[in-house]
Every structure is written in C-alpha cells, then in structure tokens.
C-alpha positions in Angstrom: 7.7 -1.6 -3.2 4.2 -3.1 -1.5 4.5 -4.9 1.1 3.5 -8.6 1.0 0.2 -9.6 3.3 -0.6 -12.7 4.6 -4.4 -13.8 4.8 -5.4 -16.2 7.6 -8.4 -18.0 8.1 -9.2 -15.6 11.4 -10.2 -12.9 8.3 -12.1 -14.8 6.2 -15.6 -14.4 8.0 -19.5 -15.2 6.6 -20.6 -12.5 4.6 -23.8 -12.5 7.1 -21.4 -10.9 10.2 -20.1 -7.9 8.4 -23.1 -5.7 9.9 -22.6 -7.5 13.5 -18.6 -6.8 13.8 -18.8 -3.5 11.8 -22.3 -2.1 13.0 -20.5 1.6 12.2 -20.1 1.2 8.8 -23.2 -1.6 7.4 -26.6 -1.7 8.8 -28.3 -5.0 7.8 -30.0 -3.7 5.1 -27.1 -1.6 4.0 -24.9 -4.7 3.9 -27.5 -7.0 1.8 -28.0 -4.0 -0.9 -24.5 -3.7 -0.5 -23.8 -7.7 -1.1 -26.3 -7.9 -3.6 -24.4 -5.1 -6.0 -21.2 -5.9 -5.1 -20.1 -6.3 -8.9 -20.9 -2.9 -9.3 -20.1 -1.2 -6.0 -16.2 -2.7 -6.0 -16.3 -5.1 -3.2 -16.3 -8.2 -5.6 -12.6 -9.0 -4.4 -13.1 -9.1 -1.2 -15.6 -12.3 -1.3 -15.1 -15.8 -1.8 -17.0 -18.7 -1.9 -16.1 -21.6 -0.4 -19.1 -24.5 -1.5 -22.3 -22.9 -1.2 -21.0 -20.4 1.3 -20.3 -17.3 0.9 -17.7 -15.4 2.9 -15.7 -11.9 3.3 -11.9 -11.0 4.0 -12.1 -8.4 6.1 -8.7 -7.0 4.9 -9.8 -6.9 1.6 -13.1 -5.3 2.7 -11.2 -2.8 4.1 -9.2 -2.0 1.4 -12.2 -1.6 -1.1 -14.0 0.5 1.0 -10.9 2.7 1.3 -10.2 2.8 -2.5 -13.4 4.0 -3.0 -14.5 7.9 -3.8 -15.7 10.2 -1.0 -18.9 11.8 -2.8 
C-alpha cells in the first residue's frame, strides 16, 4: 500500500535554485546539462511549468534521483 503525499507550494522551487539549496549534489553546470537532458536522464517528472517558468518539486527530484542506477 503507498502512502499518499501531499505537495505544497513550499516544494515547488525555480529550476535555477536547485544548485544553490543542493550545492552537494548539482554544481551549476552539472544542473544546466542536467536540465537540458532531463528527458533522457529521468528527471522529466519532477518539472513543471507554470507560464513561461520553469520550476522543480523537490520531492519529486528526490525521488528520481533515488530511482536511478548507481553505475
């Protein structure tokens, strides 16, 4: 049974802060490439846009980073 999570607007964040609140896991340049191929890197689901802005849930994030394969 999964548990149900609630998303509030406190974890929907610009895409541009990921590398200032997570300095340990994106540098800048990390985080653009990492933006840029999100399609193919499986963070799609964690962004949304909202007009012309762009924005990440940091739950989400979190939870595509930790699906992903260790190499």
């Amino acid at each position: 049974m999964q548990a149900i999570v609630t998303t509030s607007l406190n974890d929907i964040i610009p895409y541009q802060s990921i590398p200032e609140c997570f300095p340990h896991l994106y540098s800048p340049k990390s985080w653009a490439w990492a933006v840029k191929q999100r399609q193919h890197n499986g963070l799609a689901k964690a962004f949304r846009k909202v007009g012309k802005n762009l924005f990440v849930n940091t739950h989400i994030l979190a939870e595509c980073i930790d699906n992903q394969q260790s190499d």
